[in-house]
C-alpha positions as a printed NumPy array, in Angstrom:
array([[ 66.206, -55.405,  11.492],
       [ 66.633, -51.976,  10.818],
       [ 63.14 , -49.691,  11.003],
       [ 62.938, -47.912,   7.62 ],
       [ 61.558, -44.709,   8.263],
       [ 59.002, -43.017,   5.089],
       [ 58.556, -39.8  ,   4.652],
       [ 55.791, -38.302,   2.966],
       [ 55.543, -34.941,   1.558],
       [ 52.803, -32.326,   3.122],
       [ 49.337, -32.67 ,   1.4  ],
       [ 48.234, -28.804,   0.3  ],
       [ 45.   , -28.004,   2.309],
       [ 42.031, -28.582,  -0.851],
       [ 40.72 , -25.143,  -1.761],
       [ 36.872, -25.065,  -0.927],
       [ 34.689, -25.167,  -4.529],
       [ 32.097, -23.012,  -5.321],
       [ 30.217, -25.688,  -6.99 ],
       [ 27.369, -23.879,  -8.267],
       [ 26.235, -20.116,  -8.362],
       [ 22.683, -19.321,  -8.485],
       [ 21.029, -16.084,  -9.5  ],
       [ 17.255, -14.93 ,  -8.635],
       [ 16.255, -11.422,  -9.37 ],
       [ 12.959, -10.13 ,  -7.955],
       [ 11.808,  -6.244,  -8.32 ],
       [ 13.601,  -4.801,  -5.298],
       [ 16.34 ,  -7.567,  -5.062],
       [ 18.34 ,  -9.399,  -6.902],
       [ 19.934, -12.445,  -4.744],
       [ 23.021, -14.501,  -5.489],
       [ 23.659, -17.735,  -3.89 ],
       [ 26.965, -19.167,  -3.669],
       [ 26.444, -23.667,  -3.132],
       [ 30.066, -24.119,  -1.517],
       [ 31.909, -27.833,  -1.051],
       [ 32.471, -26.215,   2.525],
       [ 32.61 , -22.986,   4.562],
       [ 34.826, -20.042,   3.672],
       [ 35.465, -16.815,   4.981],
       [ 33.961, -13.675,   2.536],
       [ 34.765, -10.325,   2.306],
       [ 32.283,  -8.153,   0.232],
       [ 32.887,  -4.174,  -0.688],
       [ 31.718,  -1.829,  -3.474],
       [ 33.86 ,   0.248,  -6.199],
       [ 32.838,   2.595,  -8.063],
       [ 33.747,   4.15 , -11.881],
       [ 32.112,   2.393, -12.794],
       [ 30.039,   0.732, -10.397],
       [ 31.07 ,  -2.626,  -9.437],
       [ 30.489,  -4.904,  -6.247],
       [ 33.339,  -7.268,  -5.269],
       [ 33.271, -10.904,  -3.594],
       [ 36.099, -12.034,  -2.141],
       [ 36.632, -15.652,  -0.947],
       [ 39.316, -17.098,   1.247],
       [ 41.068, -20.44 ,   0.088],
       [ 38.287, -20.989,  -2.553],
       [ 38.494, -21.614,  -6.415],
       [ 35.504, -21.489,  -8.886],
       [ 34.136, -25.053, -10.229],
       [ 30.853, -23.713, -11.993],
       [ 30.402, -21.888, -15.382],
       [ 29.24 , -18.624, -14.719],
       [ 28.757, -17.981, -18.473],
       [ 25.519, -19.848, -18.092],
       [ 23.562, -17.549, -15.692],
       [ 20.942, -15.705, -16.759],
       [ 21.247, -12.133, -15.601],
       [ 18.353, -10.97 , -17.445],
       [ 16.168,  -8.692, -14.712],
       [ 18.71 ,  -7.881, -12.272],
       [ 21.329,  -4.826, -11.805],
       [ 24.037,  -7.336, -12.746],
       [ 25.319,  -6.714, -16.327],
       [ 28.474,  -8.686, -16.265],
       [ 30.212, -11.414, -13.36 ],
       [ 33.668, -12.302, -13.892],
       [ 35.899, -14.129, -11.635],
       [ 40.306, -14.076, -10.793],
       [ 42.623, -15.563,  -8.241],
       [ 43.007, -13.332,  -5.309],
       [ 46.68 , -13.863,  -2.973],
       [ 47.6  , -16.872,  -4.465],
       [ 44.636, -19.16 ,  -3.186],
       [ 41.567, -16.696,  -2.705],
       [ 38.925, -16.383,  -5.347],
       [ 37.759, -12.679,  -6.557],
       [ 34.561, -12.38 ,  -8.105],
       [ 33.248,  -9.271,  -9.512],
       [ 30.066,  -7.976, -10.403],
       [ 29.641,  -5.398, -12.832],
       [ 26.289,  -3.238, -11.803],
       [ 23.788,  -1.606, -14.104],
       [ 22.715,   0.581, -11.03 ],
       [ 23.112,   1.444,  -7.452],
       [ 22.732,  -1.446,  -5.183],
       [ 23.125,  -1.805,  -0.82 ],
       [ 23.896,  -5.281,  -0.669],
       [ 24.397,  -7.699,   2.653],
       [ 24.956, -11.256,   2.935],
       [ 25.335, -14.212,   4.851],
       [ 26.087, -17.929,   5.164],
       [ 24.035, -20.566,   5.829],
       [ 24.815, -24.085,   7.099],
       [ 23.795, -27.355,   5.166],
       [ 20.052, -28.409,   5.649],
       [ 17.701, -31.595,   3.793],
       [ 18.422, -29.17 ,   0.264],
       [ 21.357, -27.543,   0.361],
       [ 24.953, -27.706,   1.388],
       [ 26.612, -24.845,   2.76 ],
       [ 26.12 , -21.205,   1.274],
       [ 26.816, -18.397,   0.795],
       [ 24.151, -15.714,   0.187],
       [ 24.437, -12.192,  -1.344],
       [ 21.569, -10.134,  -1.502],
       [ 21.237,  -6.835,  -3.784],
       [ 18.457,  -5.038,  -2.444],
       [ 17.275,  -1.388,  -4.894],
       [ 17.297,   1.25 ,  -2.438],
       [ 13.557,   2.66 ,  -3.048],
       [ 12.276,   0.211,  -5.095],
       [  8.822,  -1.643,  -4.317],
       [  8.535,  -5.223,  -4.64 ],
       [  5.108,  -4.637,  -6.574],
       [  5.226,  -3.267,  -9.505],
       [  2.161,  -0.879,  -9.469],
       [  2.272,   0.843,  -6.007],
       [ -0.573,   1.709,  -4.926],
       [ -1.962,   5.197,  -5.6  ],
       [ -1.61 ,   7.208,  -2.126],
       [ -4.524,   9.806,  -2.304],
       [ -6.792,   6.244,  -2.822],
       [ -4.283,   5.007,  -0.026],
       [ -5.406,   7.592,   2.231],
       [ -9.139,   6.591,   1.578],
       [ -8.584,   3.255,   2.685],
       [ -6.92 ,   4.444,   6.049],
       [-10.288,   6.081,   6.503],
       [-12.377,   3.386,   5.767],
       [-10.328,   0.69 ,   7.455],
       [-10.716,   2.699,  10.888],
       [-14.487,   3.223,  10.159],
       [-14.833,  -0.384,  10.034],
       [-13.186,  -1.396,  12.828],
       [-14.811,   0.847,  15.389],
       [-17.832,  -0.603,  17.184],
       [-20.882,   0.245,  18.474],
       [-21.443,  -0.091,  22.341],
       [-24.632,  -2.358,  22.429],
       [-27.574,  -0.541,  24.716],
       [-24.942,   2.284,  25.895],
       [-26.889,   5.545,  26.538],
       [-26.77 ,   8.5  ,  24.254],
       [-23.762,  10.854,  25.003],
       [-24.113,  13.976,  25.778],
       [-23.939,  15.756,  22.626],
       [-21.017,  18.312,  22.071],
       [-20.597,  21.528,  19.68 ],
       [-20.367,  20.268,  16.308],
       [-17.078,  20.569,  14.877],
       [-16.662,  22.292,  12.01 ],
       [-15.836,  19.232,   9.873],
       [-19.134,  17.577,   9.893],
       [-20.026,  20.934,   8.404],
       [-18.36 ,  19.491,   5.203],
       [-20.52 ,  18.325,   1.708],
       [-20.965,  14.854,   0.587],
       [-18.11 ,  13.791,  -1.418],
       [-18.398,  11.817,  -4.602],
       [-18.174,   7.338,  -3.896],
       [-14.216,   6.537,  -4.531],
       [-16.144,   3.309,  -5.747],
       [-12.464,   1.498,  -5.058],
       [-11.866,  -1.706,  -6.282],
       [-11.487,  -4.468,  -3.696],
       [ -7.71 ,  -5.226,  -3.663],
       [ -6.69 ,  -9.328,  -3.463],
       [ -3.26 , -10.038,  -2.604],
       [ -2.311, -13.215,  -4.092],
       [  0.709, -14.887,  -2.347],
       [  2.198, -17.978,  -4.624],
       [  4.39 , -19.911,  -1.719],
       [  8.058, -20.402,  -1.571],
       [ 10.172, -19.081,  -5.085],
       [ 13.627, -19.233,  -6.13 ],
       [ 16.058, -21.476,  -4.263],
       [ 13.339, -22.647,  -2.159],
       [ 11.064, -25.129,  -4.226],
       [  9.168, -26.136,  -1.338],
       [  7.921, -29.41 ,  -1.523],
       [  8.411, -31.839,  -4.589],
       [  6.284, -34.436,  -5.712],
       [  7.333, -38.34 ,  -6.577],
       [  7.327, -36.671,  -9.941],
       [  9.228, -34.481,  -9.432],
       [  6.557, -31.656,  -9.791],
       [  7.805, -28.527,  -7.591],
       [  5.675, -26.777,  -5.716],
       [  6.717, -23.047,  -6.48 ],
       [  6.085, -23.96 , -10.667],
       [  2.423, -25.258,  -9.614],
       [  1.42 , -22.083,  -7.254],
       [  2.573, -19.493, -10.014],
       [  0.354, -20.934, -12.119],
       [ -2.366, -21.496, -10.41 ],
       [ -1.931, -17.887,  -9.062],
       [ -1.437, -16.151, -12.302],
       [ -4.969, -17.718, -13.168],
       [ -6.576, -16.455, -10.222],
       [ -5.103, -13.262, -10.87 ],
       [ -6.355, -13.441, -14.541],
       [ -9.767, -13.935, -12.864],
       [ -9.658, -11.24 , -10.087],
       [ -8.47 ,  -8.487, -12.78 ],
       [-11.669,  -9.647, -14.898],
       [-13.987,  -9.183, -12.842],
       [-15.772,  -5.265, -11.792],
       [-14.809,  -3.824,  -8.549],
       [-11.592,  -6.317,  -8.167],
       [ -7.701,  -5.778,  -8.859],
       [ -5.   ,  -8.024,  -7.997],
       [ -1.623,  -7.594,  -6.07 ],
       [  0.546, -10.472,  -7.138],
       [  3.307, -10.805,  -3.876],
       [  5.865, -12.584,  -6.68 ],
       [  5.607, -12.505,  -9.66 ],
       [  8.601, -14.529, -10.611],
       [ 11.066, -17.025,  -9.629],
       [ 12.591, -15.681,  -6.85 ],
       [ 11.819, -15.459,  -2.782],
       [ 10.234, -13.527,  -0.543],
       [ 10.646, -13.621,   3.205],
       [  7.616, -14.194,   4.92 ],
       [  6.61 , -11.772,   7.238],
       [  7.847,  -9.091,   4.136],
       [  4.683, -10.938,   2.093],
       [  2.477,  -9.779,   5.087],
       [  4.12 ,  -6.575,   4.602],
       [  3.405,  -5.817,   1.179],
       [ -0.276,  -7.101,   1.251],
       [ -0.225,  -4.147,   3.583],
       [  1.392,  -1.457,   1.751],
       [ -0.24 ,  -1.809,  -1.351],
       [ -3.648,  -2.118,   1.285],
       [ -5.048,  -5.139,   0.222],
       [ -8.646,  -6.279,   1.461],
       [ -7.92 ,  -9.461,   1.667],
       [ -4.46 , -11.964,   1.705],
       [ -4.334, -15.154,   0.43 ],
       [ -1.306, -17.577,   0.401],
       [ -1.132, -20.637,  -2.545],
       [  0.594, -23.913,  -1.754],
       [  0.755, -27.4  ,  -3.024],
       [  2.277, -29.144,   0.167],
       [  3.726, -32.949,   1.25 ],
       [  2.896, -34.982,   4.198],
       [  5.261, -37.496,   5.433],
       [  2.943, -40.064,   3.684],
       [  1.849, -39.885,   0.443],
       [ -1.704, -41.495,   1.601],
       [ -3.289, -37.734,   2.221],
       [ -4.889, -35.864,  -0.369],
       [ -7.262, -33.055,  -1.184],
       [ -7.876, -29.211,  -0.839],
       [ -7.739, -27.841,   2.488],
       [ -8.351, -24.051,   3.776],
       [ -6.571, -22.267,   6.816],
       [ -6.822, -19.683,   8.861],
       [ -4.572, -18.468,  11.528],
       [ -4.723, -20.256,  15.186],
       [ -3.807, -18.362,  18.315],
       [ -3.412, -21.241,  20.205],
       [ -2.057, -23.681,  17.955],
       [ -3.124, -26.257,  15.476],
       [ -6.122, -27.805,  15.198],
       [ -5.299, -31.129,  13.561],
       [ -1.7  , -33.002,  13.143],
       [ -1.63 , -32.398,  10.306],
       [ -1.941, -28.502,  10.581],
       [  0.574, -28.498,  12.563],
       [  2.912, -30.523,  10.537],
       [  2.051, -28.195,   7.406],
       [  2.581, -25.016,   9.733],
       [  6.052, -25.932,  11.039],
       [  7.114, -26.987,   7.271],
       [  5.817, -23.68 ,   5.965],
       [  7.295, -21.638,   8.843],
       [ 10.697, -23.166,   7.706],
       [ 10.431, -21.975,   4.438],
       [ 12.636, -18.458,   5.76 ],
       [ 15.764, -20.984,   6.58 ],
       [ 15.151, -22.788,   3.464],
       [ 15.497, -19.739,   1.388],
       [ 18.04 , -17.861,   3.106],
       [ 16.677, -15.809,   5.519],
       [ 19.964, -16.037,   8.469],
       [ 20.094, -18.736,  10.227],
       [ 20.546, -16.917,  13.151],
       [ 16.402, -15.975,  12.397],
       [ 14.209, -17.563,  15.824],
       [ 10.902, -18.022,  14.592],
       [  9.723, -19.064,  18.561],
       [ 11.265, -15.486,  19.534],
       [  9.21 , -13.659,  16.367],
       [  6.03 , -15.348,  17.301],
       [  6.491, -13.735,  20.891],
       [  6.922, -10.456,  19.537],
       [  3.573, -10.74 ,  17.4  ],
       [  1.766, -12.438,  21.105],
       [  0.052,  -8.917,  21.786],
       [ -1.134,  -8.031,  18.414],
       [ -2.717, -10.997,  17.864],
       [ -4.598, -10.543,  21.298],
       [ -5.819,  -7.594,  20.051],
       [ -9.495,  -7.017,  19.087],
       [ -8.608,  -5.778,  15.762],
       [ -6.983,  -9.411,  15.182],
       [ -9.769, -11.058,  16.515],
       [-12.425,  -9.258,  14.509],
       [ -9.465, -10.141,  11.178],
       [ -9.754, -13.885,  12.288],
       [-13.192, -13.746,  11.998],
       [-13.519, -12.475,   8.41 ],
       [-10.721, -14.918,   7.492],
       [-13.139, -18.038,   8.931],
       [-15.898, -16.538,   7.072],
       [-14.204, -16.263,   4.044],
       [-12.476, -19.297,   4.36 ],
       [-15.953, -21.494,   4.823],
       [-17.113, -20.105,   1.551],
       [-13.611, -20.716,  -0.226],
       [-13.363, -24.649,   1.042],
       [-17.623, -24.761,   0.045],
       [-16.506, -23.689,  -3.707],
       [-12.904, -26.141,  -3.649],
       [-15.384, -28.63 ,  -2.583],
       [-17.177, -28.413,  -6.134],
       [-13.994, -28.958,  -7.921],
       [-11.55 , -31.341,  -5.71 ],
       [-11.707, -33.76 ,  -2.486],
       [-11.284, -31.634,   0.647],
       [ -8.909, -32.983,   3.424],
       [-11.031, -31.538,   5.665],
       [-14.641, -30.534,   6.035],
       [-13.924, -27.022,   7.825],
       [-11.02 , -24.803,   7.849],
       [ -8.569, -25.635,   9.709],
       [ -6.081, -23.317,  11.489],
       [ -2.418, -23.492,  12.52 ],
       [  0.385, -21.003,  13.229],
       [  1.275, -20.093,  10.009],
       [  3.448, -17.175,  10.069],
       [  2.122, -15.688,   6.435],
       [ -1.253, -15.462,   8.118],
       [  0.195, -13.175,  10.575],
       [ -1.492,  -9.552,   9.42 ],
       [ -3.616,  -7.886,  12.419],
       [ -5.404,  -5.886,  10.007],
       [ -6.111,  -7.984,   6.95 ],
       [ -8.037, -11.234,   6.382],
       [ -5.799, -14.006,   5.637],
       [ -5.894, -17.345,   4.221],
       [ -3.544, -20.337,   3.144],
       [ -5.086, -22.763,   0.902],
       [ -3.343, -25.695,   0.029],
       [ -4.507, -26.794,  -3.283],
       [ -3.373, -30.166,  -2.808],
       [ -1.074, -32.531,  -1.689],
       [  2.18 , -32.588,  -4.269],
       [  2.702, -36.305,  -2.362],
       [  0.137, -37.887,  -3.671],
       [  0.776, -39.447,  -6.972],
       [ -2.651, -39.06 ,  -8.773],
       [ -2.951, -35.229,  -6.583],
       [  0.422, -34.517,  -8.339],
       [ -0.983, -35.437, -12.209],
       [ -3.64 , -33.338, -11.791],
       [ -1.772, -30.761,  -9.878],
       [ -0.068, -30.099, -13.36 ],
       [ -2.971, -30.353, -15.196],
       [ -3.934, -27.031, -16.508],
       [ -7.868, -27.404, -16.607],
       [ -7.441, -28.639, -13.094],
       [ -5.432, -25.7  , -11.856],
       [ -7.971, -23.262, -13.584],
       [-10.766, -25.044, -11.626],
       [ -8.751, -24.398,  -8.431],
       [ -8.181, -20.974,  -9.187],
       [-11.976, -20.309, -10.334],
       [-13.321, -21.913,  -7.175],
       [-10.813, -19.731,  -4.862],
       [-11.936, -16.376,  -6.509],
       [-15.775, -17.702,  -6.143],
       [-15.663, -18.181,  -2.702],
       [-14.001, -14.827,  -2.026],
       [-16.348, -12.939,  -4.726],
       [-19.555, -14.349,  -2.842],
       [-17.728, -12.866,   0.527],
       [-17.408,  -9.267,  -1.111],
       [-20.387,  -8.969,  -2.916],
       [-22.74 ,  -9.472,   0.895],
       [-19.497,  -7.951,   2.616],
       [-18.201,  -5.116,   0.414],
       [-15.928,  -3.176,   2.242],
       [-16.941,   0.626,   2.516],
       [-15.644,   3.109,  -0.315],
       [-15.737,   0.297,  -3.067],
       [-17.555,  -0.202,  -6.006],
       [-19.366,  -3.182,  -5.068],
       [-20.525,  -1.18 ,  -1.682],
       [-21.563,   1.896,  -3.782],
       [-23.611,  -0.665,  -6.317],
       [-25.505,  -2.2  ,  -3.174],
       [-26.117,   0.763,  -1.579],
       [-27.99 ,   2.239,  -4.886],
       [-29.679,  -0.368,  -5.985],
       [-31.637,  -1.382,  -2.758],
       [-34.502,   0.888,  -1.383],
       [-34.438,   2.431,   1.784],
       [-36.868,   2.333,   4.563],
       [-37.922,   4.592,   7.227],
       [-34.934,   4.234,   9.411],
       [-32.028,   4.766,   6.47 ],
       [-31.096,   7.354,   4.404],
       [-29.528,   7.705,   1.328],
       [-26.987,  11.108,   0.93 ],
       [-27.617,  13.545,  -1.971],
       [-25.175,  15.825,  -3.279],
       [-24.647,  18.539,  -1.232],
       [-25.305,  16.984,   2.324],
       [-23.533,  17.174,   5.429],
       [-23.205,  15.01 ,   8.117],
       [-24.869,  17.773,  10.627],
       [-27.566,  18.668,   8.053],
       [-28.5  ,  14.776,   8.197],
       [-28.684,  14.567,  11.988],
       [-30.271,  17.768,  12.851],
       [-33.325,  16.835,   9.689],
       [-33.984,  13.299,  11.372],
       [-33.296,  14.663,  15.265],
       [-30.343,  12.799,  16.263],
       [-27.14 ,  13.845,  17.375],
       [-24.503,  13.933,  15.08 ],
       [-22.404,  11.307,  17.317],
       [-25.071,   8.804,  17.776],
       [-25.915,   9.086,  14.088],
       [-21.518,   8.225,  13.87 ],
       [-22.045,   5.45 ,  16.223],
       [-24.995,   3.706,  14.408],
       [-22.991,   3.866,  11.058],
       [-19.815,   2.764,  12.449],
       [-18.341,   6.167,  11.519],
       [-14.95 ,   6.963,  12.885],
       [-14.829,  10.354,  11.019],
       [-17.118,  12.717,   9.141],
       [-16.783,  11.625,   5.891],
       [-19.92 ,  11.36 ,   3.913],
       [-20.643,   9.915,   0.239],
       [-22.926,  10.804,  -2.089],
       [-24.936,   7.379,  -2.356],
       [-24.106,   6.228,   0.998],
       [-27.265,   4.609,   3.095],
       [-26.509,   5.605,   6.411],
       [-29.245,   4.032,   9.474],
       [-31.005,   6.523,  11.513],
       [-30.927,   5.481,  15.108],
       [-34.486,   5.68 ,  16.738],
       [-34.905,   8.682,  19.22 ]])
């Protein structure tokens, strides 16, 4: 029998889909996320007159209805899309404003498929809206490296040099600051973080449980509030570290709502940062799920968080960390004493892991999870509104009791303590007028011993300020 030989004709190579496009704008960014069927090759340049950013894509066609995204917020005014060569795709986005953008792919993980990410960034934008002032920035230099210097227990008197000219200087009137609380809602925009049998997701519970406790903060005397997001969109984070600290905040703290592999565990729990790792299985669980968060929302994957923690290993031996984690453990038992009144706590103390948003050698840091989104009854009341304004009142107790018997120096809660308690025989409150050599040579003391008892790292004197006088 004869073989009878078929022939079929070539199948065309399928053009990769662009499934879905994505859009999350933020103050300094706006960031465009291309969900692809599979990977493709991009080529991305700027035109301008008028200003216009291209995105080309090899072998790709458009499957999603771009006449549906929301461009409300961001420097994109108008995205339209063409055939590029025959088989590439061309999209175009018309801009409302200058823009340096970058981008990247990412490879498929437990949310997402593959993607392509395009990032707009505002060359000299903030991601705050209010920047801080910087003449009341340049205070809080002052006072941060007054309170970090130390007296030498029992060390002899130095000998005492020519008095420099500058502690020749009057008084100046209390800043009477207001304590600054940067409030941190986890994950945003394409990353959810964790969601609950309900479907609940964690970034909708955190915003609103932050926007209360930012309500509350702004309320109150002597307190303002820093909101990290204040939208749906993401925020690397080590950059949330980084704008606690350029807006000078007091005092970080990070919202979450997080899962466990079993939906058993449930309550409030506090944490502080551990040098030396985790103190529970849990922590550590939570910290390595957190410290993913930067793949999950399109940091590139080329990002080693092991190598970034080595980088940080001689800050955080510093003593300025180690004084930080104290005042975070402080803070943090009076924060988990107040969830206490309002919740079940996972755990009696607070705990600590390596979370990387914790990460700030200079500012106090904490990461409260609220509750676990796992937990079917935690989740209901997660979403309950009453409930979330408990949460957020309890938070803001336990770090209002801190600052009220801790204010820091140059604040108004400091200047309100320091007038309304009397002195005794070895303090002394500054009048108008006085200087810091006036003070020591009146009361017989050197001016640098005088500096040492008070913590004093310049010679900046406030009217109202109680300073010790050291006994001869």
């Amino acid at each position: 029998m004869a073989a009878i030989m078929l022939w079929f004709p070539p199948v065309a190579l399928q053009a990769a889909e662009v499934e879905n496009v994505r859009l999350w704008a933020a103050p300094d960014h706006a960031r465009l996320v291309f969900d692809l069927a599979s990977p493709t090759q991009a080529n991305i340049f700027a035109l301008d007159n008028p200003r216009r950013l291209v995105i080309d894509l090899d072998d790709s066609r458009m499957a999603s209805d771009l006449a549906s995204i929301d461009l409300a917020g961001s420097a994109i005014t108008r995205i339209r899309t063409g055939v590029r060569d025959g088989n590439g795709l061309r999209v175009v986005l018309e801009l409302e404003r200058e823009v340096d953008p970058r981008h990247f792919s990412l490879a498929p993980n437990d949310q997402y498929g593959h993607r392509l990410v395009v990032d707009l960034e505002y060359p000299g934008e903030s991601a705050v809206q209010d920047p801080i002032d910087p003449i009341e920035a340049m205070i809080r230099e002052q006072e941060i490296a007054a309170n970090r210097a130390r007296v030498t227990a029992g060390g002899a008197p130095k000998e005492v040099a020519p008095e420099p000219a500058v502690a020749m200087q009057k008084a100046q009137p209390h800043p009477r600051r207001d304590i600054i609380i940067a409030i941190d809602p986890g994950h945003g925009g394409e990353d959810p973080g964790a969601i609950g049998p309900g479907g609940t997701r964690e970034k909708d519970v955190v915003m609103e449980i932050s926007r209360r406790l930012q309500r509350l903060v702004d309320d109150a005397e002597g307190f303002r509030a820093v909101m990290i997001r204040d939208g749906d969109y993401y925020i690397g984070l080590r950059q949330r570290t980084q704008i606690a600290r350029d807006q000078k905040a007091d005092f970080f703290v990070s919202i979450h709502a997080d899962a466990f592999t079993s939906p058993r565990p449930n309550g409030s729990s506090v944490y502080a940062l551990s040098q030396r790792g985790a103190t529970s299985e849990t922590a550590q669980w939570l910290a390595a799920s957190e410290n993913r968060a930067d793949l999950i929302g399109g940091v590139d994957g080329n990002l080693s968080l092991s190598d970034k923690d080595e980088v940080l290993r001689g800050v955080l031996l510093d003593l300025t960390m180690t004084a930080t984690l104290n005042d975070s453990l402080s803070i943090g038992g009076q924060v988990l004493d107040q969830l206490g009144r309002v919740n079940r706590l996972h755990r009696s103390r607070v705990e600590q892991a390596g979370f990387m948003v914790l990460k700030s050698p200079d500012i106090p840091s904490l990461l409260i999870e609220t509750g676990f989104i796992s937990n079917p009854d935690e989740e209901r009341r997660l979403r309950d509104s009453s409930h979330q304004q408990g949460l957020a009142r309890a938070i803001f107790s336990g770090l209002q009791d801190h600052f009220r018997r801790n204010p820091p120096p140059a604040s108004l809660l400091a200047w309100q303590r320091d007038n309304n308690r009397s002195t005794d025989g070895n303090e002394y409150r500054i009048q108008p007028g006085d200087t810091l050599s006036q003070i020591a040579v009146r009361h017989n003391v050197s001016t640098d011993r005088l500096k040492q008892a008070n913590e004093l790292n310049g010679d900046v004197i406030r009217v109202g300020q109680v300073l010790r006088i050291p006994r001869t």
